[in-house]
N, C-alpha and C positions, 0 to 999 in steps of 0.2 A: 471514496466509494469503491467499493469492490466489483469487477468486473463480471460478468455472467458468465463467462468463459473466456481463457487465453488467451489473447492481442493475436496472437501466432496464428490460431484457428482461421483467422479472415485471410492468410494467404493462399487456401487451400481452399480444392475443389472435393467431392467425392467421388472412387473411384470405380466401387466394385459391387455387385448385387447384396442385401443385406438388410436387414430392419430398418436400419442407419445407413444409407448414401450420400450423406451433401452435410454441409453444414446447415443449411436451413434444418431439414432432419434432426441433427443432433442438436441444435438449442431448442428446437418446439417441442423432441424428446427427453432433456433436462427437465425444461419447465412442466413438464407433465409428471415423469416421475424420475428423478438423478440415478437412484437406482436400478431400475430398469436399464434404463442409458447408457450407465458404465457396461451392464451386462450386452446390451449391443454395440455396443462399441467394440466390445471382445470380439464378438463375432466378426463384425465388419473388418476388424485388422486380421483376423487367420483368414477371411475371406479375399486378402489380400490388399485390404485397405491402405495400411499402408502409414506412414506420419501421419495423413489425415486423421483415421481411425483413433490412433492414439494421440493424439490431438483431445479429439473430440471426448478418450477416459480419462484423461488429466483432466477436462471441464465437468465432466461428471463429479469425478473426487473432488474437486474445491466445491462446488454446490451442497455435497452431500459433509463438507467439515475436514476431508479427509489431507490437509491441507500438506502436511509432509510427504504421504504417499504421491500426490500429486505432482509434488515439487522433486520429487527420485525420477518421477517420470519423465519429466519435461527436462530438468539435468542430463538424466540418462541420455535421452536420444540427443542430448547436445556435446554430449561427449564422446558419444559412439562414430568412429572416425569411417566407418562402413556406410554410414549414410550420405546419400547424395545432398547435402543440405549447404547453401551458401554460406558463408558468413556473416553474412545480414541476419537470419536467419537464426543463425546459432547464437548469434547475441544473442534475439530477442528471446530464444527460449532462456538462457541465463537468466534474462532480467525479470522475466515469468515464473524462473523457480525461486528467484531474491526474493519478489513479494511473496510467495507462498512460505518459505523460508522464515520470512517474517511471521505471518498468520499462524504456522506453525509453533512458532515461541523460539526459535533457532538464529538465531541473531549472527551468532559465527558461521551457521553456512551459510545465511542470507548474505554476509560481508563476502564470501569467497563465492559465490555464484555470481554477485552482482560485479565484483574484480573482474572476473571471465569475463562476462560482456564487454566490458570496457576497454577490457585489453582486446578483445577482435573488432572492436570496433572505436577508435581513440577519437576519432574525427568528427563522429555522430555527433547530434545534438543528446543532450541528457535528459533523462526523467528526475527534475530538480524532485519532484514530492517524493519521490522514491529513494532517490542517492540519500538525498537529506534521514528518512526513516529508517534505511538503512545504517548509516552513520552514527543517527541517535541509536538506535537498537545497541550498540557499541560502545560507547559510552565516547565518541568523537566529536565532542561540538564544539571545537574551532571549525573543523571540516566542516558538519553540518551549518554551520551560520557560511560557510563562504558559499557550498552548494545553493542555499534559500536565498542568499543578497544575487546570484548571479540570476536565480528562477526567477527573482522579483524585479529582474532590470527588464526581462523580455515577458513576463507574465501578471502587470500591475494588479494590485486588487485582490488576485486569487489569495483567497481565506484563510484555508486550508496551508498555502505554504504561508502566509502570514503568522497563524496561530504558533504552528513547528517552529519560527525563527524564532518567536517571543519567548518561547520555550528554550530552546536552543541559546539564544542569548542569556538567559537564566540561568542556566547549567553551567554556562561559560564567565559565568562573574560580571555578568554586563544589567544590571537589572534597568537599567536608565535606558537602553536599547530593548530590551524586553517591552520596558513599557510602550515604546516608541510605537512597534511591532503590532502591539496586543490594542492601541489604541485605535490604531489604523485597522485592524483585525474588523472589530467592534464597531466602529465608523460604520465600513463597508457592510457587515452583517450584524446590524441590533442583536439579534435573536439567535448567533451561531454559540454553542455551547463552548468549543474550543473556545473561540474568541474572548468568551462571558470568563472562562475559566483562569486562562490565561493573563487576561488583564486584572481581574484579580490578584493571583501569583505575583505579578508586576507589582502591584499595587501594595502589594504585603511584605515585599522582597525594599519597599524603599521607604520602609515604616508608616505607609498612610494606610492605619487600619480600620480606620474609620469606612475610607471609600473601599477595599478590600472586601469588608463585609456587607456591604451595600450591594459591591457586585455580586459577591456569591449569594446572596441571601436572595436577589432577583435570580441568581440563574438555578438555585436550588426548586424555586418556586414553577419557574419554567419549563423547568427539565428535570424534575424528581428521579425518576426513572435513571437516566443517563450514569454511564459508568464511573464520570466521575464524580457526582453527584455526593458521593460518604466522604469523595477526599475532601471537597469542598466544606461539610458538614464538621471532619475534624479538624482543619484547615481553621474555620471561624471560630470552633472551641479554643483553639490553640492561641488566638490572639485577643481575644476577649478580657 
C-alpha cells in the first residue's frame, strides 16, 4: 500500500509562517487538494521552511502521480552535502526515492537510490517488501528470494511478501517453492488477488491446469477489475 506521504515527513516539525506550517497542515492539505499543497509547500520553503517544507512537496508530487519528480526531490536533498541532515536520515530519503523510483517505472535508479541507503546505513534492519521489489524490478531473483525468506523469518504471514517470493521463486526456476509460497500466501488471505494469482502461476508452472484455472477463474470473478486480471484471462486461454 502506498503511503500518503514520505516516512521522512514524521521526523520533522514546521517551522516558519505560511499556508503550510506543520505536518499536520501538510497532510489535511494533500487530502484536501495535492495541488494546492505542493503550491504551498513552495511557499513555506522560500518562507524558510526548510527540509520540512520540502518534505511536505515531495508528498504532494507522489499524491498527485508526479512520482519521478518526487523522487529528484527527496534524492536531491539526500545528496546535497550542504544539508544538516544525519545519516539516518539520508538513508531514509534514499529508500523514499527507491519506492518512488519504482512507481515511476525506473527500476535502475530505484536499484541505485535504494544501494545509497544501504550503504549509509549497512547495520539497519531492512525493508524486506521493498529491497525485494526492488530487486525484482531488476530482473534479481536469486537476491529477491534471499531478501523475502529473511522478511518471512522475522515477519510470519505477511501476504504481501508471501505473494513476491512465490513470484520470485517462479522467476528463479523454483516452481515447487513458488507453490509452497503462494499456498501459504492463499491460506493466510482467501481473497488476496496476489495470493489468488500467484498460486495459480504455481499451479500452471507444475502442470496442474486443471487447478490453475479453477484458481484464476475464482480470482477473475473476484477481482474483475484488478490489474492483473487480462493476464490471468490469457493465462487460462493459453492452457486450455
Amino acid at each position: 500500500m502506498r503511503r500518503a506521504f514520505p516516512v521522512v515527513l514524521l521526523l520533522w516539525g514546521g517551522v516558519a509562517a505560511a499556508e503550510i506550517t506543520s505536518i499536520e497542515e501538510c497532510g489535511a492539505a494533500i487530502d484536501a487538494s495535492p495541488g494546492i499543497a505542493r503550491e504551498d509547500a513552495a511557499v513555506w520553503y522560500h518562507s524558510g521552511g526548510g527540509v520540512p517544507a520540502r518534505l511536505c512537496e515531495a508528498a504532494a508530487l507522489e499524491k498527485l502521480g508526479a512520482y519521478a519528480t518526487a523522487a529528484r526531490l527527496l534524492t536531491g536533498m539526500a545528496e546535497n552535502p550542504n544539508r544538516a541532515l544525519d545519516v539516518s536520515l539520508r538513508a531514509t530519503l534514499f529508500a523514499d526515492g527507491a519506492r518512488l523510483w519504482l512507481d515511476a517505472g525506473q527500476p535502475d535508479l530505484a536499484l541505485a537510490s535504494w544501494t545509497r541507503s544501504r550503504d549509509l546505513t549497512p547495520d539497519q534492519p531492512v525493508d524486506g517488501v521493498l529491497a525485494a521489489r526492488v530487486y525484482a524490478a531488476n530482473g534479481d531473483w536469486e537476491r529477491t528470494v534471499s531478501v523475502l525468506n529473511t522478511h518471512a523469518a522475522t515477519y510470519p504471514g505477511d501476504v504481501t511478501a508471501l505473494a513476491l517470493l512465490a513470484a520470485a521463486e517462479r522467476q528463479n526456476g523454483n516452481p515447487t517453492g513458488a507453490l509452497e509460497a503462494a499456498s501459504e500466501a492463499a491460506e493466510t488471505a482467501p481473497y488476496s488477488p496476489l495470493a489468488m494469482f500467484e498460486l495459480g502461476a504455481a499451479q500452471a508452472e507444475l502442470g496442474m491446469f486443471a487447478e490453475a484455472t479453477d484458481t484464476w477463474e475464482r480470482f477473475v470473478t473476484l477481482h474483475p477489475e484488478h490489474e492483473l486480471a487480462e493476464a490471468a484471462r490469457r493465462n487460462m486461454d493459453a492452457i486450455r
